[in-house]
C-alpha positions, -999 to +999 in steps of 0.1 A: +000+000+000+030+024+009+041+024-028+008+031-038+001+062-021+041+071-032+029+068-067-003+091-057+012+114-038-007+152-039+011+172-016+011+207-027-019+201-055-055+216-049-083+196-062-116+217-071-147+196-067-183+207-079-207+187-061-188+192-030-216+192-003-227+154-019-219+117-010-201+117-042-183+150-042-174+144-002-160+110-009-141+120-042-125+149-018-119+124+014-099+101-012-080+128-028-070+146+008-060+116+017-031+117-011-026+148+005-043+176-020-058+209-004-096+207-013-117+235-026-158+222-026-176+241-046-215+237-044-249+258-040-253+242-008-228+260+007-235+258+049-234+219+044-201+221+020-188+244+050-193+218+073-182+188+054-145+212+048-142+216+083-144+177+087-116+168+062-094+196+073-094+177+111-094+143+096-068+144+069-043+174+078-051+192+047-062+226+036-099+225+026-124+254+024-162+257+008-167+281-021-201+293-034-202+277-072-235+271-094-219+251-121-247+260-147-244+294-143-210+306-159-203+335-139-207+316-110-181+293-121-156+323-133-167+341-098 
């Protein structure tokens, strides 16, 4: 498993993920801070993405933080 995670290591990347504040988007960002990326969780549901940031910042050691984003609306996204 050690050589694994050497071969995924993602210190010092960020990962942007829409959908942040869902089962899917909160286990695709749990995986990936585990690797070591910072998160950013971009959602319309932004109290519960603020919550699950909190969470993986204590659990995994990693910068994470909840951003406002409406992925169908551009100038949300460029916001």
């Amino acid at each position: 498993m050690e050589s694994i995670r050497r071969m995924f290591d993602l210190k010092g990347r960020t990962a942007f993920i829409s959908g942040g504040a869902g089962i899917l988007g909160r286990q695709h960002a749990e995986a990936l801070a585990e690797m070591g990326a910072d998160i950013i969780l971009g959602d319309i549901l932004i109290e519960n993405a603020w919550e699950i940031a909190e969470e993986i910042s204590r659990a995994f050691g990693v910068k994470c933080r909840a951003v406002f984003a409406d992925i169908s609306d551009m100038a949300s996204v460029s916001a």
